[in-house]
CHARMM internal coordinates of N, CA and C (Angstrom, degrees):
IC EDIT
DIST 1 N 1 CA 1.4582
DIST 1 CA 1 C 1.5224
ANGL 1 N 1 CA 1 C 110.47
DIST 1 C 2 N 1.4097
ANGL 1 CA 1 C 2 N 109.22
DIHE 1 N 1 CA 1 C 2 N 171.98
DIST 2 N 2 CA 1.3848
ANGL 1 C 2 N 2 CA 110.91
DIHE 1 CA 1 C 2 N 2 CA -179.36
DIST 2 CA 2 C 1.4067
ANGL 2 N 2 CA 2 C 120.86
DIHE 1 C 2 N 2 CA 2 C -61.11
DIST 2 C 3 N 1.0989
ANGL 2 CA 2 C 3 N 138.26
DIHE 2 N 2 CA 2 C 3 N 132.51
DIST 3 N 3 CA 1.7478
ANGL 2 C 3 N 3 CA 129.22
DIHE 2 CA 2 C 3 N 3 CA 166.49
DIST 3 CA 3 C 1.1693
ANGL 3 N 3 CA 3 C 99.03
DIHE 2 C 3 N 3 CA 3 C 79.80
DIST 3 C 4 N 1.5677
ANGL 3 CA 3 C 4 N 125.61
DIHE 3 N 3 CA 3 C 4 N 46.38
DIST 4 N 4 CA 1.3271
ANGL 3 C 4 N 4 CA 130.85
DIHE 3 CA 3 C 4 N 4 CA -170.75
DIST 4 CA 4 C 1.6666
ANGL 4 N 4 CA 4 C 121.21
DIHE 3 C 4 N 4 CA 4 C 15.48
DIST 4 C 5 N 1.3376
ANGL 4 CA 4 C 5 N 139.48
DIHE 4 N 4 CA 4 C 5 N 55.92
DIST 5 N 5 CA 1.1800
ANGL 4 C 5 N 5 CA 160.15
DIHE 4 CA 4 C 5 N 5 CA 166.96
DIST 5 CA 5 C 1.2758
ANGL 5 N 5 CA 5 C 135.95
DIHE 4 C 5 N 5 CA 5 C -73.13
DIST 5 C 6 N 0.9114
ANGL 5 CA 5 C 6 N 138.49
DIHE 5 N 5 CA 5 C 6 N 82.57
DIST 6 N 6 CA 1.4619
ANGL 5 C 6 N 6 CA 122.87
DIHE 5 CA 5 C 6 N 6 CA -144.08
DIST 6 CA 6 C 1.4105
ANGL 6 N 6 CA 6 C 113.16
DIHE 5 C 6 N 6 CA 6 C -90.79
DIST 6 C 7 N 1.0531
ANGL 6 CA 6 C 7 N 125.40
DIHE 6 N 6 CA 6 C 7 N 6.20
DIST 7 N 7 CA 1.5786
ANGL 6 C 7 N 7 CA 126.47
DIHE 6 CA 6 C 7 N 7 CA 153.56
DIST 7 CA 7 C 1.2233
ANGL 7 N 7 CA 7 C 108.88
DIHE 6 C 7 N 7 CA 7 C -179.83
DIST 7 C 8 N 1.7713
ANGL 7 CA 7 C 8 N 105.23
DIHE 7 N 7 CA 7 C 8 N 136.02
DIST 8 N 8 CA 1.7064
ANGL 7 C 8 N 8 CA 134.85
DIHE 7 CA 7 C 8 N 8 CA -151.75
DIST 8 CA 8 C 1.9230
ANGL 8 N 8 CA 8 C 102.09
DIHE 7 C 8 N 8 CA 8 C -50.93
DIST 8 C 9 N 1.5257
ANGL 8 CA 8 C 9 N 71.36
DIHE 8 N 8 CA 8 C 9 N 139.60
DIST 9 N 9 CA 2.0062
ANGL 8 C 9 N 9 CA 93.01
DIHE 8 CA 8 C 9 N 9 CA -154.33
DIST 9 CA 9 C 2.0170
ANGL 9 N 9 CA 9 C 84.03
DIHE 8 C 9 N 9 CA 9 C -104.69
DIST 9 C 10 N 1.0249
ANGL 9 CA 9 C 10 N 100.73
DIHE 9 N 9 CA 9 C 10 N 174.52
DIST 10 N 10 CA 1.8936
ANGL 9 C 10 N 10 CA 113.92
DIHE 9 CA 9 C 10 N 10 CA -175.17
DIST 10 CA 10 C 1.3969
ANGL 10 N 10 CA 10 C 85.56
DIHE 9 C 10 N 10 CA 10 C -103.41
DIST 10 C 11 N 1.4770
ANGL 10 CA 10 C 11 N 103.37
DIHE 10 N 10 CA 10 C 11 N 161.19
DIST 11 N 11 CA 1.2099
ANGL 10 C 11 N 11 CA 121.87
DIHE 10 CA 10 C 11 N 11 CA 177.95
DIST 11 CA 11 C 1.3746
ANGL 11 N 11 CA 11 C 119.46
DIHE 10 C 11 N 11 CA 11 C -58.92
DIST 11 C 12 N 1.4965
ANGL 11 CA 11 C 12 N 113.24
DIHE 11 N 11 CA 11 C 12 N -58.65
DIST 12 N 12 CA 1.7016
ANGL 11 C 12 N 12 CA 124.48
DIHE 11 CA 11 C 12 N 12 CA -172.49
DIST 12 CA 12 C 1.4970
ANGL 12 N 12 CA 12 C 89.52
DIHE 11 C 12 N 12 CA 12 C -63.90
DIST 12 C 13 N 1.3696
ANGL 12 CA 12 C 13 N 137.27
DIHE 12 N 12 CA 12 C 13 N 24.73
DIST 13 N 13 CA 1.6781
ANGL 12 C 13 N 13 CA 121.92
DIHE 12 CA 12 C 13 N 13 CA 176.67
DIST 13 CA 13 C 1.8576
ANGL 13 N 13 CA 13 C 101.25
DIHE 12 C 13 N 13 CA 13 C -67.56
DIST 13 C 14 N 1.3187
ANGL 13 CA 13 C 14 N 107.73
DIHE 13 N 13 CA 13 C 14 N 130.83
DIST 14 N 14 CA 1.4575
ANGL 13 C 14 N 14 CA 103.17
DIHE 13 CA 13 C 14 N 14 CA 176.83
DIST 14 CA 14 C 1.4890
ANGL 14 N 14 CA 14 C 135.68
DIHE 13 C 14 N 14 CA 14 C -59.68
DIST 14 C 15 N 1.8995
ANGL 14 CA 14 C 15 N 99.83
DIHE 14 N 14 CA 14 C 15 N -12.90
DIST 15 N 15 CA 1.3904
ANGL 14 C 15 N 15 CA 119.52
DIHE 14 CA 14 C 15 N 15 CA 176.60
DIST 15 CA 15 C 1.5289
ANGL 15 N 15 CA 15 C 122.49
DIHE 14 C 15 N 15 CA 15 C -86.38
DIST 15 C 16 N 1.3351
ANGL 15 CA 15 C 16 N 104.24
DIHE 15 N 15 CA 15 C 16 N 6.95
DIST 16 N 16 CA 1.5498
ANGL 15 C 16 N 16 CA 104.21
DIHE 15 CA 15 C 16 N 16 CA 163.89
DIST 16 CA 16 C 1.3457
ANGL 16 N 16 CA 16 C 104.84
DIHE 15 C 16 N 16 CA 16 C -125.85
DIST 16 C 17 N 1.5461
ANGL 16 CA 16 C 17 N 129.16
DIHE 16 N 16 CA 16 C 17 N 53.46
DIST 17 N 17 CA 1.4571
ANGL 16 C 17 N 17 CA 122.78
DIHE 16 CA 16 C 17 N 17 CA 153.68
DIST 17 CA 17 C 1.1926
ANGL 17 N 17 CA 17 C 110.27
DIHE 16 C 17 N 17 CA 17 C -77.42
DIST 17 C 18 N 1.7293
ANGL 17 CA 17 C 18 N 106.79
DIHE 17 N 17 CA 17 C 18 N 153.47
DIST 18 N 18 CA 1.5489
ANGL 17 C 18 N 18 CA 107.82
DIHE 17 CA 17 C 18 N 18 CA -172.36
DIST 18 CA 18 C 1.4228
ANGL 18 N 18 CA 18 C 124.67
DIHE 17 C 18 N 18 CA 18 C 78.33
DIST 18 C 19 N 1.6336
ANGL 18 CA 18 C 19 N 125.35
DIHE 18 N 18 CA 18 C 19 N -23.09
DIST 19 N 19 CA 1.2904
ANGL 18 C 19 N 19 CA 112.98
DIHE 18 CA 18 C 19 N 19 CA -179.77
DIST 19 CA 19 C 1.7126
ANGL 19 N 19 CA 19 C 108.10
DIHE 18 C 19 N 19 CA 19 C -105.95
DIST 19 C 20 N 1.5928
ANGL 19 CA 19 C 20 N 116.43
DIHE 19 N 19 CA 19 C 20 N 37.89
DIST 20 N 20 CA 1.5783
ANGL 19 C 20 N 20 CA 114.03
DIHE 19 CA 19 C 20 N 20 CA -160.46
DIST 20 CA 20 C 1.5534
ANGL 20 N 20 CA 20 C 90.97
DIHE 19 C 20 N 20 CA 20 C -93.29
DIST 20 C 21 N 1.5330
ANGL 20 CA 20 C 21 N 118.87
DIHE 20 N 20 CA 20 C 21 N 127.95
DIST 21 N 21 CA 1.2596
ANGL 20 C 21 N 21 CA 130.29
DIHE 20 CA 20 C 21 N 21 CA 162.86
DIST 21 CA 21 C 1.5990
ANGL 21 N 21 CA 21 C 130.80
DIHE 20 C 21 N 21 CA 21 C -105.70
DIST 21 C 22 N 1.4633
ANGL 21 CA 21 C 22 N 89.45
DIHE 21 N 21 CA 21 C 22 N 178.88
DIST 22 N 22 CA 2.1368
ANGL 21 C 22 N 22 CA 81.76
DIHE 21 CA 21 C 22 N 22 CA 169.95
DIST 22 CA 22 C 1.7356
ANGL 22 N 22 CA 22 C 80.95
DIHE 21 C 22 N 22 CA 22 C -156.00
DIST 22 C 23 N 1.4864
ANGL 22 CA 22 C 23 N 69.12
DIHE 22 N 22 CA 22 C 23 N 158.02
DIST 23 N 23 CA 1.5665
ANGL 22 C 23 N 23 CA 102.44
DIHE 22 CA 22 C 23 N 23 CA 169.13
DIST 23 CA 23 C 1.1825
ANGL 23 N 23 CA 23 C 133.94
DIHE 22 C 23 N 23 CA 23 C -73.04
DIST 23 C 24 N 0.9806
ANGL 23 CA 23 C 24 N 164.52
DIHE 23 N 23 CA 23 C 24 N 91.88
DIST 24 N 24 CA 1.4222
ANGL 23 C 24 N 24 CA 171.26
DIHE 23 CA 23 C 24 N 24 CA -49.51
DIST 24 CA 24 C 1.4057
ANGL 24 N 24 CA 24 C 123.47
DIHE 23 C 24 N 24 CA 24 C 133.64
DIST 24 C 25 N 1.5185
ANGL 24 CA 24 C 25 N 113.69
DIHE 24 N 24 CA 24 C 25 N 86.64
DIST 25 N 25 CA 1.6300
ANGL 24 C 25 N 25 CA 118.67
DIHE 24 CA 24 C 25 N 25 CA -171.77
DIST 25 CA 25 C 1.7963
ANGL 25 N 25 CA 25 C 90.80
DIHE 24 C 25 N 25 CA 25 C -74.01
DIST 25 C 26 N 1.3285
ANGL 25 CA 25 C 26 N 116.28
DIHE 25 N 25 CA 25 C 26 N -45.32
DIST 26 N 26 CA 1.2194
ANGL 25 C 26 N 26 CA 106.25
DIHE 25 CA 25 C 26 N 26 CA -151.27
DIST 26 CA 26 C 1.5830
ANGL 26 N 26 CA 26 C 113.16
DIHE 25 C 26 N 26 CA 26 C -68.17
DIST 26 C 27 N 1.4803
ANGL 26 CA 26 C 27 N 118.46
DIHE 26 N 26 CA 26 C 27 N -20.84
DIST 27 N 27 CA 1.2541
ANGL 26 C 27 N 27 CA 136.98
DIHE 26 CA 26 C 27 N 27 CA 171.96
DIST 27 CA 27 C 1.3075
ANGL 27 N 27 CA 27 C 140.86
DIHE 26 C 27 N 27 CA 27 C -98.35
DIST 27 C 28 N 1.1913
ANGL 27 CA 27 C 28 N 83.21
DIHE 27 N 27 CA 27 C 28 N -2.35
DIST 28 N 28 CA 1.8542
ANGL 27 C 28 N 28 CA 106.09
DIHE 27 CA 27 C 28 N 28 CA 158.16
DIST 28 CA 28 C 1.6719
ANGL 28 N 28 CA 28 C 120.92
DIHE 27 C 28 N 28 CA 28 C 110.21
DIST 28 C 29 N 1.5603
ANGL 28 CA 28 C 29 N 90.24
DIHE 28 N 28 CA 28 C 29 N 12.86
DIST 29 N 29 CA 1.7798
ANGL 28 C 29 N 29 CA 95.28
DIHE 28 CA 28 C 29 N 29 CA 173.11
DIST 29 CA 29 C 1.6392
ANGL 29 N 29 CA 29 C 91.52
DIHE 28 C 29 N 29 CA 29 C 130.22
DIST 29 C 30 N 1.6631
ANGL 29 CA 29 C 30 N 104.74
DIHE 29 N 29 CA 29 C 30 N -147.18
DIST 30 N 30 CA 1.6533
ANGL 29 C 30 N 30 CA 113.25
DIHE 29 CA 29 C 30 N 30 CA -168.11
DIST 30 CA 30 C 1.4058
ANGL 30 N 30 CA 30 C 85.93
DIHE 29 C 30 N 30 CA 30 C -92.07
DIST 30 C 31 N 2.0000
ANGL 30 CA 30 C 31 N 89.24
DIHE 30 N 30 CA 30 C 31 N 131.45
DIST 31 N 31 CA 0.9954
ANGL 30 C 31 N 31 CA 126.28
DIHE 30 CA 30 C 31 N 31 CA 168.96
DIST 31 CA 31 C 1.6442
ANGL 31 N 31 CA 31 C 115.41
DIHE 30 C 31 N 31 CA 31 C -121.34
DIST 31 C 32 N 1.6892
ANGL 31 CA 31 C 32 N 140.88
DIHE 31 N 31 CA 31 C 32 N 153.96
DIST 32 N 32 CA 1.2761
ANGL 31 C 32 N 32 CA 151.42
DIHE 31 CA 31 C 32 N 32 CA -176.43
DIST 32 CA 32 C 1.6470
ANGL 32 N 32 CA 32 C 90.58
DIHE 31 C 32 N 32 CA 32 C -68.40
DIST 32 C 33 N 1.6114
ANGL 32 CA 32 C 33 N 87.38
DIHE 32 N 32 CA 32 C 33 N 145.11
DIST 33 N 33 CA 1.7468
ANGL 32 C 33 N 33 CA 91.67
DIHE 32 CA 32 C 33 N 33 CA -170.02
DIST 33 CA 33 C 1.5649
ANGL 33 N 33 CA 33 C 106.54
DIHE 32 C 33 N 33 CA 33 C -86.02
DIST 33 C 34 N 1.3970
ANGL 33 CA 33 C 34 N 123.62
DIHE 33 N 33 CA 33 C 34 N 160.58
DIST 34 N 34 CA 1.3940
ANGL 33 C 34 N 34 CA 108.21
DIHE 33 CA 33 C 34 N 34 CA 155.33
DIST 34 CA 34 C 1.4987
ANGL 34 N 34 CA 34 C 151.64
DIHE 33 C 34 N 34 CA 34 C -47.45
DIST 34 C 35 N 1.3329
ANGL 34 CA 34 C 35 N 138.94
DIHE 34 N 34 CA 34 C 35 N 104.87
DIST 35 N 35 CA 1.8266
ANGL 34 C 35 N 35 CA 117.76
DIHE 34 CA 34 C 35 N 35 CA -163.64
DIST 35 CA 35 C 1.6336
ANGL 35 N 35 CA 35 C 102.66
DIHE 34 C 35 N 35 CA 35 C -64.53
DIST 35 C 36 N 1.1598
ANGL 35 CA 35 C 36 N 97.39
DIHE 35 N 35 CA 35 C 36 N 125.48
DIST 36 N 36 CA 1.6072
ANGL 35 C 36 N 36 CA 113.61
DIHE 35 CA 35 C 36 N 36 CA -177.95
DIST 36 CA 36 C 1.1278
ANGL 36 N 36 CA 36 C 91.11
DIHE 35 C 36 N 36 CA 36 C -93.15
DIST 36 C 37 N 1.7959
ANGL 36 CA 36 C 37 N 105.80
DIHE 36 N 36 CA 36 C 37 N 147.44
DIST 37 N 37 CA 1.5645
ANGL 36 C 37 N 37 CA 114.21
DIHE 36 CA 36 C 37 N 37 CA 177.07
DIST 37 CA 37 C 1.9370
ANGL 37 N 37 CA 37 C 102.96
DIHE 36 C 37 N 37 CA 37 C -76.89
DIST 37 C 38 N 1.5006
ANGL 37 CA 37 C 38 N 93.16
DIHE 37 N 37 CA 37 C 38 N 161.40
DIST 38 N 38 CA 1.8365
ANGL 37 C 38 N 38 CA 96.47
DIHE 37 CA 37 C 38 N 38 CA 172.84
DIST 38 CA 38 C 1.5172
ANGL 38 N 38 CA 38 C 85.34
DIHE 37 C 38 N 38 CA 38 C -78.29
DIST 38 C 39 N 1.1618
ANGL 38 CA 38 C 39 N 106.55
DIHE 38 N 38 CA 38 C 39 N 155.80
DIST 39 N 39 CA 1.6762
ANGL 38 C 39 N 39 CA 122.61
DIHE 38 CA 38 C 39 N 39 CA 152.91
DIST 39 CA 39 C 1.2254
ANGL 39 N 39 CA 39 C 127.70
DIHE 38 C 39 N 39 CA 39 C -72.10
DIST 39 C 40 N 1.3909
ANGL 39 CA 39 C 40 N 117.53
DIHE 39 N 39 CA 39 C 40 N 124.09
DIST 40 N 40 CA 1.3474
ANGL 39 C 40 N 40 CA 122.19
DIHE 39 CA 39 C 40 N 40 CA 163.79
DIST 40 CA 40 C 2.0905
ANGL 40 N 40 CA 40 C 101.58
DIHE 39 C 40 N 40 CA 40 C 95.85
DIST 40 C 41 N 1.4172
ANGL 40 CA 40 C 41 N 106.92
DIHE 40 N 40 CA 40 C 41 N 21.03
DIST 41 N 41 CA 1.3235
ANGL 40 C 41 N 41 CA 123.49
DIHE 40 CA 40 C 41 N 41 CA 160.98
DIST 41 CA 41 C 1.5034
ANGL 41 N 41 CA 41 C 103.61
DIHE 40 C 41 N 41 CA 41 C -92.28
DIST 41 C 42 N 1.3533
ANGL 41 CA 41 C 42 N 112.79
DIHE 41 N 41 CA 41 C 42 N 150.86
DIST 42 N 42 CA 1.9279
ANGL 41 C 42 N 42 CA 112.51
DIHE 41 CA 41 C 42 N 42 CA 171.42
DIST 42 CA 42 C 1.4322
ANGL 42 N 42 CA 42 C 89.51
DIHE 41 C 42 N 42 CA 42 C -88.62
DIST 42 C 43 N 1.0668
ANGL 42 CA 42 C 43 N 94.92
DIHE 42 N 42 CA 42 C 43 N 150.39
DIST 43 N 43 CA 1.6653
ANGL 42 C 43 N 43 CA 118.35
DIHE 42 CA 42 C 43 N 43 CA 158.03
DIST 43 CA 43 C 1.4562
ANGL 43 N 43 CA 43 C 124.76
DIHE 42 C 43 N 43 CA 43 C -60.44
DIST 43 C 44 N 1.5930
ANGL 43 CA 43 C 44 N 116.97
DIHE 43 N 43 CA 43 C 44 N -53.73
DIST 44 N 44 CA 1.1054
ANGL 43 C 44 N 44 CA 130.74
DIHE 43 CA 43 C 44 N 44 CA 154.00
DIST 44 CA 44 C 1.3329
ANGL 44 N 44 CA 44 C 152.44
DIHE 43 C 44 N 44 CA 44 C -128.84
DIST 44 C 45 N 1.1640
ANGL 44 CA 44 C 45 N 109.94
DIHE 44 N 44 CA 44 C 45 N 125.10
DIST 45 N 45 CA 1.6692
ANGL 44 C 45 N 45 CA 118.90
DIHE 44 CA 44 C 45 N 45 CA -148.45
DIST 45 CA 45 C 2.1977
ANGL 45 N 45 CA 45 C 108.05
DIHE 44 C 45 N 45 CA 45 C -30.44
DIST 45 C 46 N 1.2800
ANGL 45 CA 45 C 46 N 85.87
DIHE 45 N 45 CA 45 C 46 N 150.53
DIST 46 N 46 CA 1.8973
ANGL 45 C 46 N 46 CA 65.06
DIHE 45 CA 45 C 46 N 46 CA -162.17
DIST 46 CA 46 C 1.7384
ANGL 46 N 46 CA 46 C 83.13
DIHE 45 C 46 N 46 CA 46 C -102.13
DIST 46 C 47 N 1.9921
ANGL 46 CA 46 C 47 N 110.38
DIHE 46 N 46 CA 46 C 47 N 153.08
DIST 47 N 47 CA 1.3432
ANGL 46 C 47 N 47 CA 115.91
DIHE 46 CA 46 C 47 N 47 CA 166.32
DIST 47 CA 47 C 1.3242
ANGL 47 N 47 CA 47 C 100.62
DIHE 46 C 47 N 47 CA 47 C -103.21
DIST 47 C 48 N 1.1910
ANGL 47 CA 47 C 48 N 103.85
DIHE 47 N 47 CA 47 C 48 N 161.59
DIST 48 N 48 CA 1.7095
ANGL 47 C 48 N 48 CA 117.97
DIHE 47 CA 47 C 48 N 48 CA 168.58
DIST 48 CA 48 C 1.5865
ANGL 48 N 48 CA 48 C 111.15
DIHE 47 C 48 N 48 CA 48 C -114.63
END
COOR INIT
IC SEED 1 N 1 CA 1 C
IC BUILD
């Protein structure tokens, strides 16, 4: 199996962080996904 595994693991498995892809015809196949922000983080540090 893939990632030498010897029988099919769930997604949230902690041993495939970092390898999450997408599919992408227009870019030439699987490509690394975008890091999406968490919600409800600021963007930029706020001054006072």
């Amino acid at each position: 199996m893939a990632l030498g595994f010897k029988k099919p693991i769930k997604p949230d498995d902690p041993r495939l962080k970092g390898h999450e892809t997408d599919y992408q015809a227009s870019r030439g196949g699987w490509v690394k996904t975008k890091q999406k922000p968490v919600p409800g983080t600021p963007k930029k540090p706020q001054t006072s």
